[in-house]
N, C-alpha and C positions, 0 to 999 in steps of 0.2 A: 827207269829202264824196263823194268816189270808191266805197269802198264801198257807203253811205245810197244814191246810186243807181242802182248797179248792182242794190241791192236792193230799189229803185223799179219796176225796170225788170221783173227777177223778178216780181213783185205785180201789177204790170199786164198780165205775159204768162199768168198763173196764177191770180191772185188766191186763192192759196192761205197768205199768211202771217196766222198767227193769233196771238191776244193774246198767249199764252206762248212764243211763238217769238219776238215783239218786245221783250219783254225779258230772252230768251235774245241773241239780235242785240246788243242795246244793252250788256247786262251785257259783251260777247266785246267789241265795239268800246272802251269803256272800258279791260278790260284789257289789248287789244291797244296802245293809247297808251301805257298805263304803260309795257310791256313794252317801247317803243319809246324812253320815257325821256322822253315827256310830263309835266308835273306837271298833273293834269285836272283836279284840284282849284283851281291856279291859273289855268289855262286858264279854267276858267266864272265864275270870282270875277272873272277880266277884264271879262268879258263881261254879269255881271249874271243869271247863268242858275245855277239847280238845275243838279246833275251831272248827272240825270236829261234835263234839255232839250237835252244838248250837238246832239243828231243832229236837234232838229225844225225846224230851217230849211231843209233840204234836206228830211228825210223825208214821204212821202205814207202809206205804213202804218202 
């Protein structure tokens, strides 16, 4: 969440983030979980969300 918007914050100071940088973004936040010892897999199966949607309740870009 912390990152998503710090990376809000970027976007609205710049409005410089573009489509293949958001899911360059999304892809790195994904693996950073793993790395972290998340299972994101189960994380969104919790949740009722594609892997894809983990970050669009906070996200604005």
């Amino acid at each position: 969440e912390r990152v998503v918007t710090a990376l809000n914050d970027v976007n609205d100071e710049h409005g410089r983030i573009e489509t293949s940088e958001r899911e360059a973004f999304a892809e790195y936040i994904d693996a950073a979980l793993h790395e972290a010892g998340v299972d994101v897999a189960a994380l969104t199966a919790r949740r009722d969300l594609d892997r894809s949607e983990l970050t669009d309740q906070w996200r604005d870009w």
